[in-house]
N, C-alpha and C positions, 0 to 999 in steps of 0.2 A: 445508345443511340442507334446504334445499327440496330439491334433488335427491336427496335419501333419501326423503323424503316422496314423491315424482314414483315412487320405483322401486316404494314399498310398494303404490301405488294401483295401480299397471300392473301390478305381479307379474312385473317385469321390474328382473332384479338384477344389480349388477357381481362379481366373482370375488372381489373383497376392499373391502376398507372400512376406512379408516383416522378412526380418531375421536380428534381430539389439540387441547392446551391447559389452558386453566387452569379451568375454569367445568366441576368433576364431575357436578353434577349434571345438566346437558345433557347431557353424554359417557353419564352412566348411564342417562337415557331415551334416547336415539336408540339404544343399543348394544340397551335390552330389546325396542323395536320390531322393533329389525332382527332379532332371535331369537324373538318372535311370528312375523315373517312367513317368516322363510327355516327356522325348524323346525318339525318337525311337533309336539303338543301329545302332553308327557309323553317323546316319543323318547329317552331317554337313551343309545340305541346309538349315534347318529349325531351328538351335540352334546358339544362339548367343549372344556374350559375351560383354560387357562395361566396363571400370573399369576406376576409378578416376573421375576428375573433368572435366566440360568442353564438355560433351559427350550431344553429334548433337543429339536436344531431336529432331528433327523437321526430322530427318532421321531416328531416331525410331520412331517416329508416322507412319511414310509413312509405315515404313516394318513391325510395327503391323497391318496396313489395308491390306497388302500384304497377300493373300489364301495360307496358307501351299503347298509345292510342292510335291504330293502326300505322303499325308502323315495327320493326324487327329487333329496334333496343329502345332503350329509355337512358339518356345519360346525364350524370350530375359531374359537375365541375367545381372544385373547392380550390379557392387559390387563400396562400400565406392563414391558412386556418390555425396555425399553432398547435395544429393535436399531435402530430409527430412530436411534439418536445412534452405536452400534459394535457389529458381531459380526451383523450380520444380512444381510451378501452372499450366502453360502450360499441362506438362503432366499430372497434377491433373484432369483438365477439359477433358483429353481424356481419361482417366481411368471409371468417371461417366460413360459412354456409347462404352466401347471397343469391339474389331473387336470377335467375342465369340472364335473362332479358335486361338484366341492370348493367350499367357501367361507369365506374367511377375515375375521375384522370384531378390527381392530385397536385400544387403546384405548390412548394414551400423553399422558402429561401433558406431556414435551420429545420434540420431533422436530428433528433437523438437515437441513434440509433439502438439504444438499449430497450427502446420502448417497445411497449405490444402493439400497437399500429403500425410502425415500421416493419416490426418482425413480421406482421399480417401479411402485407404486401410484399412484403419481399420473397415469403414462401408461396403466398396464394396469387402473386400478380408480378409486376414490373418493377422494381427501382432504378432510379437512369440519373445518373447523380452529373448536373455539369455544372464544371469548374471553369476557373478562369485559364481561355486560352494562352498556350505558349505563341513567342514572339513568332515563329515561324507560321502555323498555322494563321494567326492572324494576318500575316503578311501575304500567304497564298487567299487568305479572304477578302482583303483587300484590292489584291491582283484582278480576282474574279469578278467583284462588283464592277469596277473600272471597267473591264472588257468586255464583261454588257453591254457597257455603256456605249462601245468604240474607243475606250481609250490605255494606254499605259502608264505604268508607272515603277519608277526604278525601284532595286531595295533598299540603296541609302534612301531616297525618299521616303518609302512607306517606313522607314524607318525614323524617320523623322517627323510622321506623320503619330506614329505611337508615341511618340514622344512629350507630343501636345497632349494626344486625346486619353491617353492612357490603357488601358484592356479592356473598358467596356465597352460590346460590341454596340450596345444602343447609340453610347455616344459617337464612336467610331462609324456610325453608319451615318448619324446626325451628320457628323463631319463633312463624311462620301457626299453627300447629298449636296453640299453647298460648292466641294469641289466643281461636283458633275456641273453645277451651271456657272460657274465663274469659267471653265478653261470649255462653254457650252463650242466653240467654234475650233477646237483645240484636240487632237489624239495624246499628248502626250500629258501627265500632268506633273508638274517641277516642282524644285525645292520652295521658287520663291512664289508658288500658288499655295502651298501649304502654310508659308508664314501671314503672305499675304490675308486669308480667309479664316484659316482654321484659329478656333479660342481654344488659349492657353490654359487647361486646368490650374485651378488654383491650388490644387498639390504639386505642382511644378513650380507655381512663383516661391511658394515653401522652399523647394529646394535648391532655387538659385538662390534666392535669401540664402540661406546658409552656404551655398558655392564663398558666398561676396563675405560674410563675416569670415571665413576661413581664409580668404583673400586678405583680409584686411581693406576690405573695401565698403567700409559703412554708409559714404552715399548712395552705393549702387544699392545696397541693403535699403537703407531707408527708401528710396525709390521706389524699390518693388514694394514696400508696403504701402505707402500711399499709391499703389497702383491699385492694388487691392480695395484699401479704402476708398478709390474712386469707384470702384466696382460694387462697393455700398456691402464688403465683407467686414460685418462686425468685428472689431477689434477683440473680442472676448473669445471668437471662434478662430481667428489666426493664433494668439495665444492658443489655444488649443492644437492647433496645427502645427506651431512649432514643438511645442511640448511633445505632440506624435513623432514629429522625424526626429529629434533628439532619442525618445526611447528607442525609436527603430533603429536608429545608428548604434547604439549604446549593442540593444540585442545582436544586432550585425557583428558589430566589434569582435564581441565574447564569444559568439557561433564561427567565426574568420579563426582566433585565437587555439579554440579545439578543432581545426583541421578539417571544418568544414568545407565542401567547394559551393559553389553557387545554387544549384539543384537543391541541394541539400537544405542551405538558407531557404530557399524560397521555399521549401517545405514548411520548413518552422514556423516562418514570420506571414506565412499564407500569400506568396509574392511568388510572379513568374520568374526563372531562372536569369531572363535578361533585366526584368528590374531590380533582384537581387545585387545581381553584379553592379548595378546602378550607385544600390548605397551600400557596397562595401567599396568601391571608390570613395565614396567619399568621406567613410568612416575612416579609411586609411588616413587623412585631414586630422583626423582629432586626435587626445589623449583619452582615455576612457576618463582619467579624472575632470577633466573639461566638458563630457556629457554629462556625468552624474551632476558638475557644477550647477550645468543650463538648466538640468531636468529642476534642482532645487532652487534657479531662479524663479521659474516655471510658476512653482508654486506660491512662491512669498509675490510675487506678481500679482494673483489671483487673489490672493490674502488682499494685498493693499488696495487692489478696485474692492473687492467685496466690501470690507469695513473701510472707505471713503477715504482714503490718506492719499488716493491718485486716482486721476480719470483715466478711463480704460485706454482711450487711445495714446495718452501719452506715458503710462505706463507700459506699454509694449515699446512702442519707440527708446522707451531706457532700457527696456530687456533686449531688446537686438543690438544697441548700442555696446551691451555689459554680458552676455549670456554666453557664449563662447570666448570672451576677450583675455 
């Protein structure tokens, strides 16, 4: 990232630019930056966009040899193209030696890096890989928008504000945004503006759901799921949601077991260090043979909606009721 930032200041640019990972809304400011500084303002002759799979590499070649139409670059934009993972050697071999007036700014959510297009880029251009923020960073981003805005915000609050929204910075701005006008007459923004406003991820009601069956508290359990279901979350995709945080706990367990710390989990399980610590709390709850239980409820669940022996919804209801118990 700094070295984007480095090129925008100097006005000194790579041929291509590869923006890849999980954390879009980084990828979607650096990518508009990079089209602030390398096009000119309003150009539509010279600026040009790709998106998904499938995209005519063999008519981008031709309109990267194409001379800008007055004007000092010509640039092409490929977002979630899928050729970093297969199909993008062609344009590998035209990147070695491209038209110098051309510029390409890459945006992929999976990259393999074994590939010849990656390998292109990363010798002949930029790779800028952003991942999902730690708690703190995120917190001092939080801070920052706020105070834009005129106002503050504690860190047990912004702390609790992740809590709801989770690490995605899109949602987490969505959030920001509804704060900023609920507390609009307000400097400060509190614990009970974040309960108040901010939507609960439905991978949080997951894991109070299983707080409450570890509790031994199946109404409170049953509860969050007809929350859900008020929320018109198919019955067959919370099933699935439980079945994810059960393996995640399960992995948790066995990564706690070998003397794992937190960092290190969240490395494995692709989870920041404070979510980590999250469900290894609550993994400490279970007996590993009590996950593997749920996980094979999990499945005969799935079994009995699929071949009609129980309707979905009330087949989860008997898997939370029986799935840890």
């Amino acid at each position: 990232m700094q070295r984007i930032n480095s090129d925008i200041k100097e006005g000194s640019f790579s041929r291509t630019y590869l923006l890849y990972g999980e954390e879009r809304y980084l990828k979607r400011q650096y990518a508009k930056r990079l089209r602030q500084a390398l096009c000119g303002q309003g150009d539509d002759m010279n600026t040009h966009f790709y998106s998904g799979k499938d995209i005519p590499l063999g008519e981008i070649i031709d309109l990267a040899e194409t001379l800008p139409f007055l004007a000092k670059r010509r640039v092409i934009f490929l977002d979630d193209s899928g050729l970093f993972k297969s199909g993008g050697e062609k344009l590998a071999e035209y990147l070695e030696s491209p038209n110098e007036s051309t510029f390409f700014v890459f945006t992929e959510s999976q990259v393999d890096k074994r590939c010849k297009l990656y390998k292109t880029v990363h010798s002949k251009g930029y790779a800028a890989e952003f991942g999902v923020q730690d708690e703190n960073t995120l917190k001092r981003w939080i801070a920052g928008i706020l105070k834009k805005e005129g106002k503050n915000i504690s860190e047990n609050t912004a702390s609790l504000l992740l809590l709801k929204t989770g690490t995605d910075m899109e949602n987490i701005q969505s959030e920001l945004e509804k704060l900023i006008c609920y507390c609009m007459d307000r400097d400060v923004v509190t614990a009970q503006d974040v309960e108040a406003v901010c939507t609960t991820r439905v991978s949080n009601h997951i894991f109070d759901m299983v707080n409450a069956i570890a509790d031994r508290q199946p109404k409170k359990a049953l509860n969050l799921y007809y929350d859900l279901i008020a929320l018109r979350e198919p019955p067959m995709r919370i099933l699935f949601l439980i079945a994810r945080q059960c393996n995640m706990l399960l992995q948790v367990k066995v990564l706690r077991a070998k003397g794992f710390d937190n960092k290190a989990v969240g490395a494995q399980i692709k989870v920041p260090p404070f979510v980590a610590g999250k469900y290894a709390a609550q993994a400490e709850r279970f007996k590993t043979a009590d996950l593997k239980r749920a996980l094979s409820r999990c499945v005969e669940t799935e079994e009995a909606v699929k071949t009609g022996r129980l309707n979905d919804r009330m087949s989860v209801e008997i898997l939370i009721l029986t799935a840890l118990g």
